[in-house]
C-alpha positions as CSV (number, residue, x, y, z in Angstrom):
1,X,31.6,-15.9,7.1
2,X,29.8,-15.5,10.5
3,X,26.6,-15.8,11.5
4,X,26.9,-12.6,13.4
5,X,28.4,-11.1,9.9
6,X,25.3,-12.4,7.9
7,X,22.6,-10.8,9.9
8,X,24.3,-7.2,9.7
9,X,24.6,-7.9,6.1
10,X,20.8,-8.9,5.8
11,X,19.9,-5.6,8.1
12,X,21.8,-3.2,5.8
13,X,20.3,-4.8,2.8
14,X,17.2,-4.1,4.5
15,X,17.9,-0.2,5.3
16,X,19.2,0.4,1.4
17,X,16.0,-1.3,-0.2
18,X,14.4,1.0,1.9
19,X,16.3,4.0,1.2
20,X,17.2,4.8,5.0
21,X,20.4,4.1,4.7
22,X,22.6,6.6,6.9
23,X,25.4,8.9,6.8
24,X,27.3,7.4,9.9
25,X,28.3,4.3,11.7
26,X,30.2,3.2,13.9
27,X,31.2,-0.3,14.0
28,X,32.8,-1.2,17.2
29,X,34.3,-4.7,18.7
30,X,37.1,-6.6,17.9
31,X,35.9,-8.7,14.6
32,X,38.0,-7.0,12.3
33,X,37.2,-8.9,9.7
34,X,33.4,-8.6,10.0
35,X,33.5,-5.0,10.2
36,X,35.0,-5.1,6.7
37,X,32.9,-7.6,5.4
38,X,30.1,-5.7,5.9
39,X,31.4,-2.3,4.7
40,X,31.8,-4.4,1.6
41,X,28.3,-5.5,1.5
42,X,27.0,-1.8,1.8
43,X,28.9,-1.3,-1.4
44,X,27.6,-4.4,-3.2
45,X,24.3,-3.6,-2.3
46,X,24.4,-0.2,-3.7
47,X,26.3,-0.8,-6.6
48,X,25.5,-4.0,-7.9
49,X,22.7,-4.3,-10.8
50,X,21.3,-7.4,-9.2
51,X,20.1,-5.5,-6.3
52,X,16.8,-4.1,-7.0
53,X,15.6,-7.2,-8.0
54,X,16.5,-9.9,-5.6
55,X,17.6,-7.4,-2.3
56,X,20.7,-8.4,-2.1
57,X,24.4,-8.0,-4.4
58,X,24.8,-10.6,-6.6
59,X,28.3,-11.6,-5.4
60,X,29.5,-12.2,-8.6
61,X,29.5,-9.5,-10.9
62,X,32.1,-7.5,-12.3
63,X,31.4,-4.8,-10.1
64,X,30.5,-7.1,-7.0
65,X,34.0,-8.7,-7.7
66,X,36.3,-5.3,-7.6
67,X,34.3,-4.1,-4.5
68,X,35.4,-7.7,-2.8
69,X,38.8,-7.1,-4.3
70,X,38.9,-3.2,-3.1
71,X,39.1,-1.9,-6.5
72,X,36.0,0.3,-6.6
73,X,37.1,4.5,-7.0
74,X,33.8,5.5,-4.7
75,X,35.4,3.4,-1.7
76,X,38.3,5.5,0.0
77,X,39.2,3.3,3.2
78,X,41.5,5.5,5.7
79,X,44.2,3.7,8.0
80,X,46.6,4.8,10.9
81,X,49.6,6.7,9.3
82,X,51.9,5.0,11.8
83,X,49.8,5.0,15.0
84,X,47.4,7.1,14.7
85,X,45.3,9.1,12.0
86,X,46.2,11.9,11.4
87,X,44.9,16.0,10.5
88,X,46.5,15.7,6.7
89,X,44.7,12.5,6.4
90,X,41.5,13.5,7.2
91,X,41.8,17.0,5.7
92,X,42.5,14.7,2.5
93,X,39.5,12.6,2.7
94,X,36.8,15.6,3.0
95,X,38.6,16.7,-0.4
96,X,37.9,13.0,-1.6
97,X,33.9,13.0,-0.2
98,X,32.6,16.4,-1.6
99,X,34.0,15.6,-4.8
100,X,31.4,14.0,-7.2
101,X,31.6,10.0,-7.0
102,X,33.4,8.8,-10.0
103,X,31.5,5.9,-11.2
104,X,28.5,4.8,-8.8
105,X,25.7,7.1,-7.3
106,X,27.5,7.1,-3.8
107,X,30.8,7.8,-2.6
108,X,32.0,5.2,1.1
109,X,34.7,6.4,3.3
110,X,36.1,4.2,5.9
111,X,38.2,4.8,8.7
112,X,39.8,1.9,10.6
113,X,41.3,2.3,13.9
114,X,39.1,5.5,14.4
115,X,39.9,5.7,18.1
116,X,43.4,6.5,17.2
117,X,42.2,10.0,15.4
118,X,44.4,12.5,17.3
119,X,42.2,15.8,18.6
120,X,43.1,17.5,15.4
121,X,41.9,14.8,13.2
122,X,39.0,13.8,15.5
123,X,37.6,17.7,15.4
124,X,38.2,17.3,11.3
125,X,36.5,14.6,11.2
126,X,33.2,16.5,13.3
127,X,32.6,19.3,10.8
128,X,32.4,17.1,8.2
129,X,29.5,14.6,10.1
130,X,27.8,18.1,11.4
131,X,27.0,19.0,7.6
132,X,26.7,15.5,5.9
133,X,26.7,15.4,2.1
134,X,24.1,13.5,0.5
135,X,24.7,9.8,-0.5
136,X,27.9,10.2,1.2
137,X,28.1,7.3,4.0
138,X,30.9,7.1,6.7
139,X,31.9,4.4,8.8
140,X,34.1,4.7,11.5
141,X,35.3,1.2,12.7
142,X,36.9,0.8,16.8
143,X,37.2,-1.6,19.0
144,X,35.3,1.0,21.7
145,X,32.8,3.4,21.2
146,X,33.9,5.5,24.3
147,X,37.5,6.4,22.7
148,X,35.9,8.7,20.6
149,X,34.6,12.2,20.8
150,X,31.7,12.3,22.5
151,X,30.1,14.7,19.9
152,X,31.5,12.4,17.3
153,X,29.6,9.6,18.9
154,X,26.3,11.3,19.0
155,X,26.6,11.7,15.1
156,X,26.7,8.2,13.9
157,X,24.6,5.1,14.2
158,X,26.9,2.5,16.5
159,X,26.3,-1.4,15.5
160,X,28.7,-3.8,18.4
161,X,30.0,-6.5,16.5
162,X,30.4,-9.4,19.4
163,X,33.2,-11.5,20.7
164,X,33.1,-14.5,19.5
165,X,33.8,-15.7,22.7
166,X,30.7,-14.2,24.4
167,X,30.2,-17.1,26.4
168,X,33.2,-16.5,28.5
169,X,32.6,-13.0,29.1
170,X,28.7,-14.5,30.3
171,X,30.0,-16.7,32.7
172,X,32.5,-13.7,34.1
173,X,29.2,-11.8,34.7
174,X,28.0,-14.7,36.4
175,X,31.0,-15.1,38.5
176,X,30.3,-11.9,39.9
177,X,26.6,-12.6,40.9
178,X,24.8,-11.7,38.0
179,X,21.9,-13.8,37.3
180,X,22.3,-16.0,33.9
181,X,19.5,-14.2,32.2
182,X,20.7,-10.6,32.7
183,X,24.3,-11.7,32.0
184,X,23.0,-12.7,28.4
185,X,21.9,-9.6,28.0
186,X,24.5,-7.1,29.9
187,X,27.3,-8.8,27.6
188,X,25.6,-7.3,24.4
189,X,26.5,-3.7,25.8
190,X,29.6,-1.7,25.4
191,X,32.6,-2.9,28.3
192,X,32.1,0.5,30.1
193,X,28.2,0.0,30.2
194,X,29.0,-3.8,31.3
195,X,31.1,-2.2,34.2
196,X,28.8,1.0,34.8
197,X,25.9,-1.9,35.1
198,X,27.8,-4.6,37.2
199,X,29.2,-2.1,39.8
200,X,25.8,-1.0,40.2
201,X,23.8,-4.3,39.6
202,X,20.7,-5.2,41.8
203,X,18.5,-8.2,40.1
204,X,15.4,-6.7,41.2
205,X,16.1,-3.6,39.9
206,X,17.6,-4.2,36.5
207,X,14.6,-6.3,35.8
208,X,12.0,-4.2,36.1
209,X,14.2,-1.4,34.1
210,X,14.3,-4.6,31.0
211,X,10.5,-5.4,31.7
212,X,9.6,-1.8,31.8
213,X,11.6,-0.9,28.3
214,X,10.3,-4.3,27.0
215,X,7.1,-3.0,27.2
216,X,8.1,-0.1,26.0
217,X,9.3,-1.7,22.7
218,X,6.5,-3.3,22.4
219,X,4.1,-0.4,22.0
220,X,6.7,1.5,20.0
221,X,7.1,-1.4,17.7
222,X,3.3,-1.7,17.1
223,X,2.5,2.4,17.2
224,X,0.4,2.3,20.0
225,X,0.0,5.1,21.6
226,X,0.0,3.8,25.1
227,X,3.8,4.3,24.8
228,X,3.2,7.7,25.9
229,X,1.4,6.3,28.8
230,X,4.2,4.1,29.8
231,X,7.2,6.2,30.2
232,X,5.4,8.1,33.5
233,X,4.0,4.6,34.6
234,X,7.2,2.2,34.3
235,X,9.7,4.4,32.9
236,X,10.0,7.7,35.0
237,X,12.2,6.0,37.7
238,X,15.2,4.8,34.9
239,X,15.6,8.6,33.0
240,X,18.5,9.6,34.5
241,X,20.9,11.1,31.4
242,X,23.2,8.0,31.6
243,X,20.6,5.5,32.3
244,X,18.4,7.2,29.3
245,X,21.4,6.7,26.7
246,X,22.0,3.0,28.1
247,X,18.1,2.3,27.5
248,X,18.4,3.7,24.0
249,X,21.3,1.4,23.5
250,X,19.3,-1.5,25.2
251,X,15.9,-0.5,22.4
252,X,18.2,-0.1,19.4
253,X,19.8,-3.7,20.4
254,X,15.8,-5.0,20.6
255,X,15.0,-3.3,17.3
256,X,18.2,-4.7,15.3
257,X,16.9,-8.6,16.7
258,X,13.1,-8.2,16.1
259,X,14.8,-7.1,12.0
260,X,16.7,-10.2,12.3
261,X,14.1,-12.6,13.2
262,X,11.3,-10.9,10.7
263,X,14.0,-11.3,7.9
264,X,15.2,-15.0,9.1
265,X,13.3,-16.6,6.7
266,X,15.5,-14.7,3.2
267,X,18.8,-15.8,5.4
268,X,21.1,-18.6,6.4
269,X,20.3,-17.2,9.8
270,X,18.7,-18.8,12.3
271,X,15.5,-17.4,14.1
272,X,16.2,-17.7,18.0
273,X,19.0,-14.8,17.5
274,X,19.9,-11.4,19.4
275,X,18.8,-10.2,22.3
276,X,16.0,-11.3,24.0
277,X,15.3,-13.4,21.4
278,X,12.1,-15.4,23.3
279,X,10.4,-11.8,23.7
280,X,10.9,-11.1,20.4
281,X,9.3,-13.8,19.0
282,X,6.7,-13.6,21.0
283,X,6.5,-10.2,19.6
284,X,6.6,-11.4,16.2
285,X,4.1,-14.0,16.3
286,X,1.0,-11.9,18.4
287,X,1.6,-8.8,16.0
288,X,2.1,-7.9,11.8
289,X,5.0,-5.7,12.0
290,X,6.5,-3.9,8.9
291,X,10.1,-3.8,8.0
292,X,9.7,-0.1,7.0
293,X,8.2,1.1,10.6
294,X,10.8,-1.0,12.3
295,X,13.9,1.0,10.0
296,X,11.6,4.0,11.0
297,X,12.0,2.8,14.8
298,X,15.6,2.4,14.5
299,X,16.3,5.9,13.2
300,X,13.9,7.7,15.9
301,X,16.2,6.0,18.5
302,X,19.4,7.3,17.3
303,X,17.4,11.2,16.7
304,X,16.7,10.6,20.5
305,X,20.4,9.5,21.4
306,X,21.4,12.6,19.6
307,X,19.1,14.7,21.3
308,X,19.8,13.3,25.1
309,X,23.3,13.7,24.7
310,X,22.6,17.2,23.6
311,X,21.0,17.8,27.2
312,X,17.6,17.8,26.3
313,X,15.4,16.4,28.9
314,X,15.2,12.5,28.8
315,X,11.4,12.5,29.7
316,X,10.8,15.0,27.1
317,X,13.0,13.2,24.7
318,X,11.0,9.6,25.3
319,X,8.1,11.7,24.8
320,X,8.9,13.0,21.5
321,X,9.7,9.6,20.3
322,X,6.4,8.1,21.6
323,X,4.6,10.6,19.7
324,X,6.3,10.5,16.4
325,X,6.4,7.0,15.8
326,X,2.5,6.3,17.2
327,X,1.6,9.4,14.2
328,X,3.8,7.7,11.6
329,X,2.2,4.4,12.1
C-alpha cells in the first residue's frame, strides 16, 4: 500500500469518527487500485467493531476480512456493462440503495469507470444524488473529473488520487517555464486546470493568487474573522467563476494536507506531505487547530463549490463561507 493510499485512509477515518462522512465522492486519477483500497477502508471503518475504540478497522475481523474479500451485502460495486454503464444498470442500483441495508447500518455503492455513464445513465444517476438517502454513501471513481456531468460534479466531494509519476509531469511544467515551486503545486490540480493554468501562467500573478488564498486559509482555518476582510483586500481580483472554482479546489487541496499533517503522528505517514507542506506546518505549529473545525472547513468548501457552480455570485459565495465558519468557531 501507498503512502498516498494511507493518508486518504487516515482522512476518512477521520470524517467517520466524526460523523461527517458524505453522501458523494468522486475519486479521480489513474490509481485504480487506491481508489479501491480506500472504498474498502470506508467500509471497514464503518462496519468493523474495533472502530470506536481505536479509530480505525481492525483489519482482521471477520467482518474486516469479507469487506477485503468483497463479500459484504451493503457493498454493491457497479462496472461498465461492455463499455459503458448503462440506464438498466443504474436504474437497478437505486432499487438496491433505498432498500434497507441488510446487515450493517449503511449501504456503499460504487461505480467504476463513471465517466463512461451514457446521458441516460448519467441523468439516473443525478436524481438519485439530488435527494440523498441517509447513511447511503456513493462513490464515483474516473480517471477525470471533467468527463462527467457538470451537475453531477457539483454534487459530490472530488479527492485526485496522484500519479505516481508526479515528478515527470513537474518537470513538464517546468519545461514550459513554470517556476519549480508553482509546478509542485499546479501538478496537484485536475489536467484541464493544469492546461487552463499553464496557457495562462504569469509567475507574478499566480503567486499573489497562492499568497492571497494562503492567507485566506489561514484565517479560515483559525476562525478569524478577518477572512471577511480579506477577500475585498487580496481576493477580489481572482473571483472570476472559473478562477473561484479553481481556488476552492486549490483550499480543499490545503485543507486535506493541514488533516494530514495534524494526524501524522496516529500514521505510517510522514509529516512534510501535500501541498504546500512548509506553509502548513508553519500553520500547524503557530496555531491549536481542531480536527472537527478542519472536517467543518472541508465541507463549507464543497457547499460553496456547489453554490458557485450554481451561479451564485463568487464574492458573495466567499462571503458566506467567511462568515459561517468564523460563527461556528
Amino acid at each position: 500500500m501507498n503512502q498516498q493510499t494511507e493518508q486518504f485512509q487516515t482522512y476518512f477515518n477521520n470524517l467517520i469518527a466524526q460523523r461527517q462522512l458524505s453522501h458523494g465522492y468522486l475519486f479521480t486519477g489513474d490509481d485504480l487500485p487506491g481508489k479501491r483500497a480506500v472504498v474498502k477502508s470506508v467500509g471497514q471503518a464503518l462496519a468493523c467493531p474495533s472502530f470506536a475504540e481505536k479509530g480505525q478497522a481492525c483489519q482482521n475481523c471477520e467482518v474486516c476480512e469479507r469487506i477485503s474479500a468483497d463479500q459484504y451485502p451493503d457493498i454493491l460495486t457497479i462496472e461498465p456493462d461492455g463499455k459503458s454503464v448503462r440506464v438498466d444498470q443504474i436504474r437497478e442500483l437505486k432499487d438496491w440503495l433505498v432498500k434497507s441495508p441488510v446487515e450493517g447500518l449503511f449501504k456503499i455503492a460504487v461505480i467504476e469507470a463513471a465517466e463512461s455513464m451514457n446521458p441516460s445513465a448519467a441523468n439516473a444517476l443525478l436524481t438519485f444524488l439530488e435527494e440523498p438517502v441517509a447513511n447511503v454513501h456513493m462513490f464515483l471513481l474516473a480517471k477525470e473529473a471533467e468527463q462527467l456531468l457538470p451537475t453531477i460534479r457539483s454534487r459530490v466531494q472530488q479527492i485526485h488520487f496522484q500519479p505516481d509519476d508526479q515528478a515527470f509531469i513537474i518537470e513538464q511544467l517546468q519545461n514550459q517555464g513554470v517556476t519549480s515551486a508553482h509546478a509542485q503545486i499546479i501538478a496537484r490540480f485536475s489536467s484541464e486546470t493544469v492546461e487552463r493554468l499553464v496557457e495562462d501562467y504569469d509567475e507574478n500573478d499566480i503567486q499573489n493568487w497562492f499568497l492571497a488564498l494562503n492567507q485566506f486559509y489561514n484565517l479560515l482555518a483559525t476562525g478569524n474573522r478577518s477572512a471577511f476582510v480579506v477577500i475585498q483586500s487580496r481576493l477580489k481580483p481572482f473571483l472570476s467563476v472559473q478562477q473561484t472554482l479553481d481556488s476552492i479546489d486549490y483550499l480543499l487541496m490545503l485543507n486535506h494536507s493541514t488533516i494530514r499533517q495534524l494526524t501524522a503522528s496516529n500514521s505510517t505517514e510522514s509529516p512534510k506531505v501535500g501541498i504546500q507542506a512548509k506553509f502548513v506546518q508553519q500553520l500547524l505549529a503557530q496555531h491549536s487547530l481542531a480536527i472537527t473545525h478542519l472536517l467543518n472547513v472541508n465541507q463549507t468548501l464543497f457547499e460553496v463549490k456547489q453554490r458557485v457552480s450554481a451561479n451564485v455570485s463568487p464574492q458573495l459565495a466567499f462571503e458566506r463561507l467567511a462568515i459561517k465558519l468564523c460563527q461556528w468557531r
